[in-house]
LODO-489411 format. One record per residue: residue number from 1; chain; x, y, z of N, C-alpha, C, O in turn. Coordinates in steps of 0.05 Angstrom, whole numbers, plus 32768, in hexadecimal, padded with zeros to 4 digits. Each point is the difference from the previous one (the first is absolute). Example, Ala and Ser with C-alpha at 12.3 -4.5 7.8 and 13.67 -1.06 7.14 Angstrom:
rec rolo:1 tiza:A neast:8108 nnorth:7F8E nup:809C caeast:7FEE canorth:8018 caup:8000 ceast:8012 cnorth:8018 cup:8000 oeast:8015 onorth:8000 oup:800D
rec rolo:2 tiza:A neast:7FE4 nnorth:8015 nup:7FE5 caeast:8010 canorth:8018 caup:8001 ceast:7FF1 cnorth:8016 cup:800E oeast:800A onorth:8016 oup:8004
END
This chain:
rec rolo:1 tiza:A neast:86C6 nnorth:88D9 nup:87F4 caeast:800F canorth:7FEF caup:7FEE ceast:8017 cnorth:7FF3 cup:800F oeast:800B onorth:800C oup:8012
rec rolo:2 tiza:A neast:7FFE nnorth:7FDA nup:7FE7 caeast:8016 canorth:7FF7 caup:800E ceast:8019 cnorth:7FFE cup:7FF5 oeast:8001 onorth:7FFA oup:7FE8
rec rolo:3 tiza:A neast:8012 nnorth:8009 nup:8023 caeast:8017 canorth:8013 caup:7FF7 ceast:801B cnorth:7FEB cup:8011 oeast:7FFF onorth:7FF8 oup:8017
rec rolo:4 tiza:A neast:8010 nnorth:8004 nup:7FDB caeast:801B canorth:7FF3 caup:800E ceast:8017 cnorth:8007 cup:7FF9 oeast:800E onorth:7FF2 oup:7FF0
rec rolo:5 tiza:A neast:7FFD nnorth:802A nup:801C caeast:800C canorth:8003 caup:7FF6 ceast:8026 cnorth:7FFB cup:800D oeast:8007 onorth:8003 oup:8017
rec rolo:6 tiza:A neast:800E nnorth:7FF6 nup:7FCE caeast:800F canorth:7FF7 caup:8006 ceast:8018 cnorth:8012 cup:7FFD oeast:8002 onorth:8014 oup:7FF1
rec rolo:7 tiza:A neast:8016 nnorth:7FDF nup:8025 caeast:8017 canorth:8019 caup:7FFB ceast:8016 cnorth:7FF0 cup:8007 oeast:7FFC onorth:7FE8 oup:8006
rec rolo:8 tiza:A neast:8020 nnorth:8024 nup:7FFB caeast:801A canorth:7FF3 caup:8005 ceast:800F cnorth:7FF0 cup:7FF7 oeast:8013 onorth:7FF4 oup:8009
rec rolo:9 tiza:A neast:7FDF nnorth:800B nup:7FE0 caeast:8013 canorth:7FEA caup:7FE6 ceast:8019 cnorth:8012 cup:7FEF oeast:7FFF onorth:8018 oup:7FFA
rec rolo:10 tiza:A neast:8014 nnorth:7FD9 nup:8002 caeast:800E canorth:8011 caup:7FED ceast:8012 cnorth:7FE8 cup:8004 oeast:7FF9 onorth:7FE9 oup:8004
rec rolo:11 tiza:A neast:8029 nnorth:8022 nup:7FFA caeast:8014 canorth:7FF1 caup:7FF8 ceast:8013 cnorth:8001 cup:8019 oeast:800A onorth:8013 oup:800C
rec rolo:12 tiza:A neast:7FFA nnorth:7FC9 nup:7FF7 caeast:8012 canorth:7FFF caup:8012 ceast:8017 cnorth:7FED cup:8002 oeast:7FFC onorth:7FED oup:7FF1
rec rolo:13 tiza:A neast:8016 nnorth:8013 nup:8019 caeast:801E canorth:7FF2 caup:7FFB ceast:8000 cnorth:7FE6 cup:8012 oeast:7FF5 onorth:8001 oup:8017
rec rolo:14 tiza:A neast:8014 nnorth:7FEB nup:7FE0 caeast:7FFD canorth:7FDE caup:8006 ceast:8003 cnorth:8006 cup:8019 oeast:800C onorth:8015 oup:8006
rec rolo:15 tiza:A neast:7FEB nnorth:7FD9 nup:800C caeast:800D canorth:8008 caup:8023 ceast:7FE9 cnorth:8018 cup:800B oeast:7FFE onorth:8003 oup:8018
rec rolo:16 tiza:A neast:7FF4 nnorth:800D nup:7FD8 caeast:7FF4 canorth:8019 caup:8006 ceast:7FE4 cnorth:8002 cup:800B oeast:7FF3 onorth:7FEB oup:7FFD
rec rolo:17 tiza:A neast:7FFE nnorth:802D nup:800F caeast:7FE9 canorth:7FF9 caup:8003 ceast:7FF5 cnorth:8019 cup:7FF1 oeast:800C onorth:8013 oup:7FF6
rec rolo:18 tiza:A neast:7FD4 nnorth:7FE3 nup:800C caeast:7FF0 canorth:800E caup:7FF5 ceast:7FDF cnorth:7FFF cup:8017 oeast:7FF8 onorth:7FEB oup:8009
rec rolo:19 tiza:A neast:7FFC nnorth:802E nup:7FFE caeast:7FE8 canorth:7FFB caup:8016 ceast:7FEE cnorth:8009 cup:7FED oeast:8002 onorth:8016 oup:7FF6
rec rolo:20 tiza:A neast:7FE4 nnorth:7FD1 nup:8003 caeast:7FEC canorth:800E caup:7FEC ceast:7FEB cnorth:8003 cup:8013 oeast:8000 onorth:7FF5 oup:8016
rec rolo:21 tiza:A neast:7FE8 nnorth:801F nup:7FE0 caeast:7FEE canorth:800A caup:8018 ceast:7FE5 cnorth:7FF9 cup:7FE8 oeast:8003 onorth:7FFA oup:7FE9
rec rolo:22 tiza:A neast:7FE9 nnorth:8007 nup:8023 caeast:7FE4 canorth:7FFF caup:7FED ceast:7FEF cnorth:8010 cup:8016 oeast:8001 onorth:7FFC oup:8018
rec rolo:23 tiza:A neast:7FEF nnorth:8016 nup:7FDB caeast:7FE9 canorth:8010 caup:8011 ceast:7FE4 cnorth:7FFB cup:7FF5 oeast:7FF8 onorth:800B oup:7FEB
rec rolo:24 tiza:A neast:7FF6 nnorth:7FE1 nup:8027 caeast:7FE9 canorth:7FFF caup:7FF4 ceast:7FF0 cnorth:8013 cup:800A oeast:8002 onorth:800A oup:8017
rec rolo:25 tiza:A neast:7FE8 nnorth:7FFE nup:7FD0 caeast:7FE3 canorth:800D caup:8005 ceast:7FF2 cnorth:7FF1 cup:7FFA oeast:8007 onorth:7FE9 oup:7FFA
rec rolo:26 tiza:A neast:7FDC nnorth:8020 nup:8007 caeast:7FE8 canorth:7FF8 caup:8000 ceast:7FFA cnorth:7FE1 cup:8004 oeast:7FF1 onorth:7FF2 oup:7FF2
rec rolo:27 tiza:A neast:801F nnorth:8006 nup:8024 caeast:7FFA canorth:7FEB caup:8009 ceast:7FFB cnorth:8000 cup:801F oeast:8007 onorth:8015 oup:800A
rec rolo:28 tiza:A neast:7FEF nnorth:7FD8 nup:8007 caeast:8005 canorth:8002 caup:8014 ceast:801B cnorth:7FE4 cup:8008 oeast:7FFF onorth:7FE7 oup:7FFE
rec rolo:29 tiza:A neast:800F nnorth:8027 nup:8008 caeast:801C canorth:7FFC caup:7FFA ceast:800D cnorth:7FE6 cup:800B oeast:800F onorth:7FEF oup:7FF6
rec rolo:30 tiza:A neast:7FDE nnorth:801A nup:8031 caeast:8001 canorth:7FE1 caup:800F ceast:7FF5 cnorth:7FF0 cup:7FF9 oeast:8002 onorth:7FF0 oup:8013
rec rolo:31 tiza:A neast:7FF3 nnorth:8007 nup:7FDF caeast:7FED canorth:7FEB caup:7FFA ceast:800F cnorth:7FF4 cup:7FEE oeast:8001 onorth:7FE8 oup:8000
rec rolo:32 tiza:A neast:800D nnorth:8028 nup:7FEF caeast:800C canorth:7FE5 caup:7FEB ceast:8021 cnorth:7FFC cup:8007 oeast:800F onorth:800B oup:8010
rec rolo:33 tiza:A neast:7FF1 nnorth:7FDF nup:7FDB caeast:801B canorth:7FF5 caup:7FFC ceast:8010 cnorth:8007 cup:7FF5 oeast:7FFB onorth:7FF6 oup:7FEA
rec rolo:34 tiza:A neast:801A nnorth:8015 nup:8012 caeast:8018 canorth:7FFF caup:7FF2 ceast:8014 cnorth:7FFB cup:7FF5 oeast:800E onorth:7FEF oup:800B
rec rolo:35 tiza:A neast:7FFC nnorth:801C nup:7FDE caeast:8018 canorth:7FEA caup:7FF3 ceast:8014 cnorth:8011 cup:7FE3 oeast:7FFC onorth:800E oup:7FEC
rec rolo:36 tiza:A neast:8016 nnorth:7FE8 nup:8021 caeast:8016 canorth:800F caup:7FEA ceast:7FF8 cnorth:7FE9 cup:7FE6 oeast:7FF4 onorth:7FEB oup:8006
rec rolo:37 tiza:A neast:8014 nnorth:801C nup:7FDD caeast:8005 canorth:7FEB caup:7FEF ceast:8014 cnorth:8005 cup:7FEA oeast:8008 onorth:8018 oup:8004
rec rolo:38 tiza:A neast:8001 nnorth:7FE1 nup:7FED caeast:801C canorth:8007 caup:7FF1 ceast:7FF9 cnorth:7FF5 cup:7FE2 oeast:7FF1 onorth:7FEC oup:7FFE
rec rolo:39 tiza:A neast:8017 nnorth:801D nup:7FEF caeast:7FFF canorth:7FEF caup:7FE4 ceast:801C cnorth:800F cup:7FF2 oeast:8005 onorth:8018 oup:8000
rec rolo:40 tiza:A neast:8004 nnorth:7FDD nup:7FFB caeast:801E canorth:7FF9 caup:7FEB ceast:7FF6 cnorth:8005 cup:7FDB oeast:7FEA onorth:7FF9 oup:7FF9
rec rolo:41 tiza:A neast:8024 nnorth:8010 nup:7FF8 caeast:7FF9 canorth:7FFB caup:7FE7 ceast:8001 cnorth:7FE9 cup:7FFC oeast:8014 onorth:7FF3 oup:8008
rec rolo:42 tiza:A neast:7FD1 nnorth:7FFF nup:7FE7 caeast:8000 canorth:7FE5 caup:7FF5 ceast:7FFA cnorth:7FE7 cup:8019 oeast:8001 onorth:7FE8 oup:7FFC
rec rolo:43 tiza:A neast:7FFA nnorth:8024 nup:801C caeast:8001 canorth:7FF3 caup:8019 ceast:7FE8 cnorth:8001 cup:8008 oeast:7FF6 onorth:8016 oup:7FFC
rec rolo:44 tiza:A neast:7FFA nnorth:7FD5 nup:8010 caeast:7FE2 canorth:8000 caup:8011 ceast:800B cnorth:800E cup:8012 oeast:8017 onorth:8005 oup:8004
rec rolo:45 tiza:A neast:7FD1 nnorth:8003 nup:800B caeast:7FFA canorth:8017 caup:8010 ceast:8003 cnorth:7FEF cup:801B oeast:7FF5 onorth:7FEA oup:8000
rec rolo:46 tiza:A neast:801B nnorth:801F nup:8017 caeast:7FFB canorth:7FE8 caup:8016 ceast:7FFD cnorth:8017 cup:8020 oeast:8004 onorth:8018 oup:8004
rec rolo:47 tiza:A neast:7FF8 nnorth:7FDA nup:8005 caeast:7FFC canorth:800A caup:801E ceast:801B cnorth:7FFE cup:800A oeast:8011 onorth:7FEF oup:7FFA
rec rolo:48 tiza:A neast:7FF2 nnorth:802C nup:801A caeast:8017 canorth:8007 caup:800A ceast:7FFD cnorth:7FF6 cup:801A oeast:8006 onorth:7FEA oup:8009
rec rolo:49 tiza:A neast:7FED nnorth:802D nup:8004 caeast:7FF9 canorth:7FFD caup:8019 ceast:7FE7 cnorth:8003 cup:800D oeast:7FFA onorth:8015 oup:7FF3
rec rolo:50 tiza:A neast:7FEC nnorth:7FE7 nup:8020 caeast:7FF3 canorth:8006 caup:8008 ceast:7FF3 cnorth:8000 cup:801C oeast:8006 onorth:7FEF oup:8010
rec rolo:51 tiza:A neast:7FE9 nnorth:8026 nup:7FF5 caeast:7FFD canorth:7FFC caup:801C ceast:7FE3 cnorth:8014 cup:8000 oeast:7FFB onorth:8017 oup:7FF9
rec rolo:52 tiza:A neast:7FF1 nnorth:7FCB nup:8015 caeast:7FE7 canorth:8003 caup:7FFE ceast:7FF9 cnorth:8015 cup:801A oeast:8012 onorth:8006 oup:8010
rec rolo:53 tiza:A neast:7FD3 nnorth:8004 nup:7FF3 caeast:7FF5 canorth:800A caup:8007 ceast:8008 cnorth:8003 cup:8025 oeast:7FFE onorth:8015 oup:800B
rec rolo:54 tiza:A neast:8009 nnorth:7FD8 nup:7FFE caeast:8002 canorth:7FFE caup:8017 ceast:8023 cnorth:7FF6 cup:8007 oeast:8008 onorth:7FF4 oup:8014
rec rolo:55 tiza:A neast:8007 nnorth:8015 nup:7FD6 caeast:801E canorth:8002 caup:8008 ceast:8005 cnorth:7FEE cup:7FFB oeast:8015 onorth:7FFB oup:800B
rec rolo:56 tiza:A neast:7FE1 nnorth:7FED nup:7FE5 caeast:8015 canorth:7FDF caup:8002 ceast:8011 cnorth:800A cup:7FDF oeast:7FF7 onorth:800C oup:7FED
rec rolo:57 tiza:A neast:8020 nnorth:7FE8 nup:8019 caeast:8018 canorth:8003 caup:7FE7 ceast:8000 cnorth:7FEC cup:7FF4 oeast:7FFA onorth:7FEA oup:800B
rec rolo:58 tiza:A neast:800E nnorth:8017 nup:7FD9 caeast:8009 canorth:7FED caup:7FE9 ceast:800A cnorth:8001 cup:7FEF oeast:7FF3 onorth:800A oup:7FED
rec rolo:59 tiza:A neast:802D nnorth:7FEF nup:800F caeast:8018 canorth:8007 caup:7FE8 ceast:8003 cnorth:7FEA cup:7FEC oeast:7FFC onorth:7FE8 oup:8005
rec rolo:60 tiza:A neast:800C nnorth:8021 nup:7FE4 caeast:8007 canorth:7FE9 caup:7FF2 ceast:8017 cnorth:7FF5 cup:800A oeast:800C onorth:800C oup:8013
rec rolo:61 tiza:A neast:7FFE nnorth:7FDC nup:7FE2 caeast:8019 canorth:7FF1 caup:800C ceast:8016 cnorth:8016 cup:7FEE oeast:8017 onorth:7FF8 oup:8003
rec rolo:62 tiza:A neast:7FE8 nnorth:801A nup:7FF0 caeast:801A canorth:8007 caup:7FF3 ceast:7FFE cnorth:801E cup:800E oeast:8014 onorth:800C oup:7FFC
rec rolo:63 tiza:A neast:7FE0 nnorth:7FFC nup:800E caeast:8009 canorth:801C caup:8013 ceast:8004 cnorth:7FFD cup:8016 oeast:800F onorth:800F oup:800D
rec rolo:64 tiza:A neast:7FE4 nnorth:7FD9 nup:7FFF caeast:7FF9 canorth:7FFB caup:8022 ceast:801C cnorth:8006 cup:8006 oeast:8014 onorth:7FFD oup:7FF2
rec rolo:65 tiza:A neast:7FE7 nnorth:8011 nup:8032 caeast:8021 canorth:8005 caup:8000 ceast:800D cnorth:8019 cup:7FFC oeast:8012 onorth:800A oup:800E
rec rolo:66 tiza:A neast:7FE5 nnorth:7FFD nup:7FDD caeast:8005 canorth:8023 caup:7FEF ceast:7FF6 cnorth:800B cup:8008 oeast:800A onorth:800F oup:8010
rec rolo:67 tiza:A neast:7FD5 nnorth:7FF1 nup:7FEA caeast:7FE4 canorth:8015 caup:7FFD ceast:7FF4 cnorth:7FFC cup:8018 oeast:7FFE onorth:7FEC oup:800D
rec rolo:68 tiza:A neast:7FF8 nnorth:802D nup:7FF6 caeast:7FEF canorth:8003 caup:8011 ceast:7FDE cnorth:800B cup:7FFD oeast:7FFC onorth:8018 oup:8007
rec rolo:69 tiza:A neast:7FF5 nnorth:7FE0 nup:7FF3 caeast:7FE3 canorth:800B caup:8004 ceast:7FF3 cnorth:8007 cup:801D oeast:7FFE onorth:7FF0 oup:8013
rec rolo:70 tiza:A neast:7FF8 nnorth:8030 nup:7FEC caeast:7FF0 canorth:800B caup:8016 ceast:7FEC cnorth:800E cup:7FF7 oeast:7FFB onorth:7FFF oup:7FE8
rec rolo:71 tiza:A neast:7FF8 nnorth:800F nup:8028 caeast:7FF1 canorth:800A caup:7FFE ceast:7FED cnorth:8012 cup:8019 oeast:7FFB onorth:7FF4 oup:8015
rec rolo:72 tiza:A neast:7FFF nnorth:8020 nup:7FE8 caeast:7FFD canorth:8023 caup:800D ceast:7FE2 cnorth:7FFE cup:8007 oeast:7FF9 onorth:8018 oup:7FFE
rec rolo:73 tiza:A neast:7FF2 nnorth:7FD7 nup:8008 caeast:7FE6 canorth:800B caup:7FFC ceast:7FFB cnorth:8012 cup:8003 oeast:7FF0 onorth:8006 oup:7FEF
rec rolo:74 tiza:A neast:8015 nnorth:800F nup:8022 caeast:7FFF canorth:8024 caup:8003 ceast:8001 cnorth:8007 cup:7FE6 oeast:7FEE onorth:800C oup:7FF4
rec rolo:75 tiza:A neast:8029 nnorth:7FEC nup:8005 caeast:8009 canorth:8010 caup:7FE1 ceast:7FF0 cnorth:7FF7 cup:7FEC oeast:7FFB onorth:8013 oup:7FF1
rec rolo:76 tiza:A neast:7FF7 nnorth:7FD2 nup:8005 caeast:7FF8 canorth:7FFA caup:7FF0 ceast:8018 cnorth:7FEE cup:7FEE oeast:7FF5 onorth:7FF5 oup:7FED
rec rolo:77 tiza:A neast:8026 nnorth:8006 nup:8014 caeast:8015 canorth:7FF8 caup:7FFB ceast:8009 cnorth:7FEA cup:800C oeast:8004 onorth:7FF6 oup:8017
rec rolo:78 tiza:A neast:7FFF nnorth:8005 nup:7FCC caeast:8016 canorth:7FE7 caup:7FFC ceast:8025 cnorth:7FFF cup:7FF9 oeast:8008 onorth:8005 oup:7FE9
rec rolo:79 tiza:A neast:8009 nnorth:7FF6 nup:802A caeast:8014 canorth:7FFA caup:7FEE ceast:8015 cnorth:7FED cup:8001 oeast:8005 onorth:7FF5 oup:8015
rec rolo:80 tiza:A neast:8008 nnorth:8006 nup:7FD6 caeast:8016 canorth:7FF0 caup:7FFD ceast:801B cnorth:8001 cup:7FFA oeast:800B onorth:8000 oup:7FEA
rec rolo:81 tiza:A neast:8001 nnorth:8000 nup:8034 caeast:8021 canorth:8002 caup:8003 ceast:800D cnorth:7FE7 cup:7FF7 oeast:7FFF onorth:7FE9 oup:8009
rec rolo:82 tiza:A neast:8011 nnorth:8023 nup:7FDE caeast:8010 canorth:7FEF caup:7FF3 ceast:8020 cnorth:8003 cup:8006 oeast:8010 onorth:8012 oup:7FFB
rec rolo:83 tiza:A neast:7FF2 nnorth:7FDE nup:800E caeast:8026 canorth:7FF8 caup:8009 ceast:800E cnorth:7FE7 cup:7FED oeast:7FF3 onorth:7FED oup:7FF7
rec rolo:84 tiza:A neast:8027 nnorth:8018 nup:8005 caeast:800D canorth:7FEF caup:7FF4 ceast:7FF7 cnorth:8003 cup:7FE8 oeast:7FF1 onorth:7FED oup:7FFD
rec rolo:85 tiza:A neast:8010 nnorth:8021 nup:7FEF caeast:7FF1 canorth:7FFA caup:7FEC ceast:8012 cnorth:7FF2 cup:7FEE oeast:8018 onorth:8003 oup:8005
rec rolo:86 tiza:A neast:7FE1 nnorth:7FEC nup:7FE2 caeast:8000 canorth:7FF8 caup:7FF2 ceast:8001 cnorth:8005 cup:7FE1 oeast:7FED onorth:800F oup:7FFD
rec rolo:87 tiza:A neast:801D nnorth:7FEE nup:7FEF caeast:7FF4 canorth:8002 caup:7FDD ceast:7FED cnorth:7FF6 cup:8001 oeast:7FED onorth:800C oup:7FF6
rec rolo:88 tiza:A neast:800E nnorth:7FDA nup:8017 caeast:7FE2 canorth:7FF1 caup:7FF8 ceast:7FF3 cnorth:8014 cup:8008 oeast:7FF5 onorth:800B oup:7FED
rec rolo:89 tiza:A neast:8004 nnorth:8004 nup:802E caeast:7FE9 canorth:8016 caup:8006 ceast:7FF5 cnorth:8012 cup:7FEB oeast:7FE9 onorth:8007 oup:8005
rec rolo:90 tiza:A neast:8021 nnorth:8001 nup:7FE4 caeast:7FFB canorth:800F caup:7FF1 ceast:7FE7 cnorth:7FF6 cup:7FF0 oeast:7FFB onorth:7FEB oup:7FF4
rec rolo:91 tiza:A neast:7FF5 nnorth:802E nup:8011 caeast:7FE2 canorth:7FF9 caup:7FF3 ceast:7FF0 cnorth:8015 cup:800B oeast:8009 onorth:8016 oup:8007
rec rolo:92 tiza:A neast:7FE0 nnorth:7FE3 nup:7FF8 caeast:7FE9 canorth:801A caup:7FFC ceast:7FF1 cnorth:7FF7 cup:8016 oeast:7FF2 onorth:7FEC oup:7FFD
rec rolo:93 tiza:A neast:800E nnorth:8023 nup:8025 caeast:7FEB canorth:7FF3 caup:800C ceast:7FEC cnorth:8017 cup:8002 oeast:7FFE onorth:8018 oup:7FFC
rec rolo:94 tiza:A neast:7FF2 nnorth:7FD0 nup:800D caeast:7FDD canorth:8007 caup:8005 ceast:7FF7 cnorth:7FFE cup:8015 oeast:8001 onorth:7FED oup:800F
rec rolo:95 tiza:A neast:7FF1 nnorth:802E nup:7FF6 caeast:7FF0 canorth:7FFA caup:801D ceast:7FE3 cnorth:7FF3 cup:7FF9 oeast:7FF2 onorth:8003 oup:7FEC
rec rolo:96 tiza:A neast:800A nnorth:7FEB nup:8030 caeast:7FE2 canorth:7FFE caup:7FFA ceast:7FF7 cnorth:7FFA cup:8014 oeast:800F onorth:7FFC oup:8013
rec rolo:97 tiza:A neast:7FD2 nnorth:8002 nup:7FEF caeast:7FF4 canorth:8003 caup:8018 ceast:7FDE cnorth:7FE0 cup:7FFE oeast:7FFA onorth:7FF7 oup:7FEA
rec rolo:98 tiza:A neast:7FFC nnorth:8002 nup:8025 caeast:7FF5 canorth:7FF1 caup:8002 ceast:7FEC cnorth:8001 cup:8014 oeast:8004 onorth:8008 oup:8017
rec rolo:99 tiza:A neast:7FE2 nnorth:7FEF nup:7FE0 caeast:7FEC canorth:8001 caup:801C ceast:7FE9 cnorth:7FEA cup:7FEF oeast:8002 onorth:8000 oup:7FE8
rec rolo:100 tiza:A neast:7FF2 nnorth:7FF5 nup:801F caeast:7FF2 canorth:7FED caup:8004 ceast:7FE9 cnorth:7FF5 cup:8019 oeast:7FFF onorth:7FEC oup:800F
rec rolo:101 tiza:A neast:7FF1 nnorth:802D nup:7FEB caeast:7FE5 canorth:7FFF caup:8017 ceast:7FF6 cnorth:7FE3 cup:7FFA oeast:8005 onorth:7FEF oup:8011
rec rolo:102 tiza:A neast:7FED nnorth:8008 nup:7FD5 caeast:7FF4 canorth:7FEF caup:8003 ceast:800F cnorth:7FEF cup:7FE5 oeast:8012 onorth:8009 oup:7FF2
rec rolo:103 tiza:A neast:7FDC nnorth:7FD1 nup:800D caeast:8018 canorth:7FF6 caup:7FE4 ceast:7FFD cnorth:8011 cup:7FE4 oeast:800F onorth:7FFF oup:7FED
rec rolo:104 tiza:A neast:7FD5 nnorth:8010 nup:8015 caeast:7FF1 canorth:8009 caup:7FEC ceast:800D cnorth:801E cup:7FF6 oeast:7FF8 onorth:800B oup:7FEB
rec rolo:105 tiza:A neast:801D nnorth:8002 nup:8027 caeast:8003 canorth:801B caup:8003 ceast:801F cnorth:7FFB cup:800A oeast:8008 onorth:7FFE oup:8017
rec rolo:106 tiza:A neast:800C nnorth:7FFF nup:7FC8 caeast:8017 canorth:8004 caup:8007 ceast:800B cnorth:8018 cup:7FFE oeast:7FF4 onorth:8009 oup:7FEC
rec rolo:107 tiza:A neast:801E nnorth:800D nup:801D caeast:8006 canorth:8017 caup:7FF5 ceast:8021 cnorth:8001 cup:8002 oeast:800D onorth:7FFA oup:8014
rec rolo:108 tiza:A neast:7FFF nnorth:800E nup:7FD3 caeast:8019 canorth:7FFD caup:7FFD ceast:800C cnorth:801B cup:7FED oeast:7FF8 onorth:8005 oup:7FE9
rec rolo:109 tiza:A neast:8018 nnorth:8008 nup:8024 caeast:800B canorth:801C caup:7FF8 ceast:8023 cnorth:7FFC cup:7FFA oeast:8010 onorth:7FF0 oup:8009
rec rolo:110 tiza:A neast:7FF3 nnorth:801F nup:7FEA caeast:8019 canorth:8004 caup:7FF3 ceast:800D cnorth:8012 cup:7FF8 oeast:7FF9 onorth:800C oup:7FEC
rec rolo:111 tiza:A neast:8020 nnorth:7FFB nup:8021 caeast:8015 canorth:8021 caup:7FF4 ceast:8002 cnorth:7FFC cup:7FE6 oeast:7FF7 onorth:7FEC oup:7FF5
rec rolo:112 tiza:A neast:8014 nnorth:8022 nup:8003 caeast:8009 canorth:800D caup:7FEA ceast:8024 cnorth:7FF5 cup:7FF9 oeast:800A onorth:8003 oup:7FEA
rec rolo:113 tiza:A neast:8003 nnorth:7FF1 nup:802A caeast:8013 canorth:7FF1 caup:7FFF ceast:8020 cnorth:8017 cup:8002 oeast:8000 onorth:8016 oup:7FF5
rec rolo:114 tiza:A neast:8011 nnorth:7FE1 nup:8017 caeast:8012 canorth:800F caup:800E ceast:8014 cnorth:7FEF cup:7FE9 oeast:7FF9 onorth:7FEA oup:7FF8
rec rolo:115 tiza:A neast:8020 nnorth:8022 nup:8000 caeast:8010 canorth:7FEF caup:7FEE ceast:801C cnorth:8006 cup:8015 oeast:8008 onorth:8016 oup:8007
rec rolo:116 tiza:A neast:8006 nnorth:7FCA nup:8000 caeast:8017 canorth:8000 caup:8010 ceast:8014 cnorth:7FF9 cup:7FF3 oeast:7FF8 onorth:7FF1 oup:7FEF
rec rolo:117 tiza:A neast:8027 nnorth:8013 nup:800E caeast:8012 canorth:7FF9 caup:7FEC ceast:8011 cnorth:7FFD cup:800E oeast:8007 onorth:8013 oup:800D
rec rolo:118 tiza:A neast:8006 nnorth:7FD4 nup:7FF5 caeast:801D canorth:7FF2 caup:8011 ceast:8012 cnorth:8004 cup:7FEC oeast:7FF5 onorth:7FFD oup:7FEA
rec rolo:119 tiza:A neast:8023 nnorth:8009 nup:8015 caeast:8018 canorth:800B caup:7FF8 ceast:8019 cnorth:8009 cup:8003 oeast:8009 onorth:8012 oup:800F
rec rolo:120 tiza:A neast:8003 nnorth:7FDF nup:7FDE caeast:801F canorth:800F caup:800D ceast:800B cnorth:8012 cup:7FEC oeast:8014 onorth:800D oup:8005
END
């Protein structure tokens, strides 16, 4: 079964960081893509950060600068170092994972969602 599981969310002070981690199973892990994603109450769901299979990076314009996305192939892990944080950061992120052997055979996985809270 495939499994993503997420950790290191909780509550942090404006200026502050937070390092979230994701541990995939039953995937083979190198092969896909990865990607943090965030949703806000009442807010579409948007892409944070990502970084495909072979290490290329991609931030939104409102973290770039802050965040950092990596990733462990040993470990099966993903994570994302958050600096400077913000009130806007607050939201619920998601891990997820991506592979796409053929156009016919997309596969797309998803945590359970980590909840982050900026605050003073």
């Amino acid at each position: 079964q495939v499994q993503l599981v997420e950790s290191g969310g909780g509550l942090a002070r404006p200026g502050g960081s937070l390092r979230l981690s994701c541990a995939a199973s039953g995937i083979i892990f190198s092969r896909n893509d990865m990607a943090w994603y965030r949703q806000a109450p009442g807010k579409e769901r948007e892409l944070v950060a990502g970084i495909t299979n072979r290490g290329i990076t991609n931030y939104a314009d409102s973290v770039k600068g802050r965040f950092t996305i990596s990733r462990d192939n040993a470990k099966s892990t993903v994570y994302l170092q958050m600096n400077s944080l913000k009130p806007e950061d607050t939201a619920v992120y998601y891990c997820n994972a991506r592979h796409a052997p053929v156009v016919e055979a997309v596969y797309n996985y998803w945590g359970q969602g980590t909840q982050v809270t900026v605050s003073s």
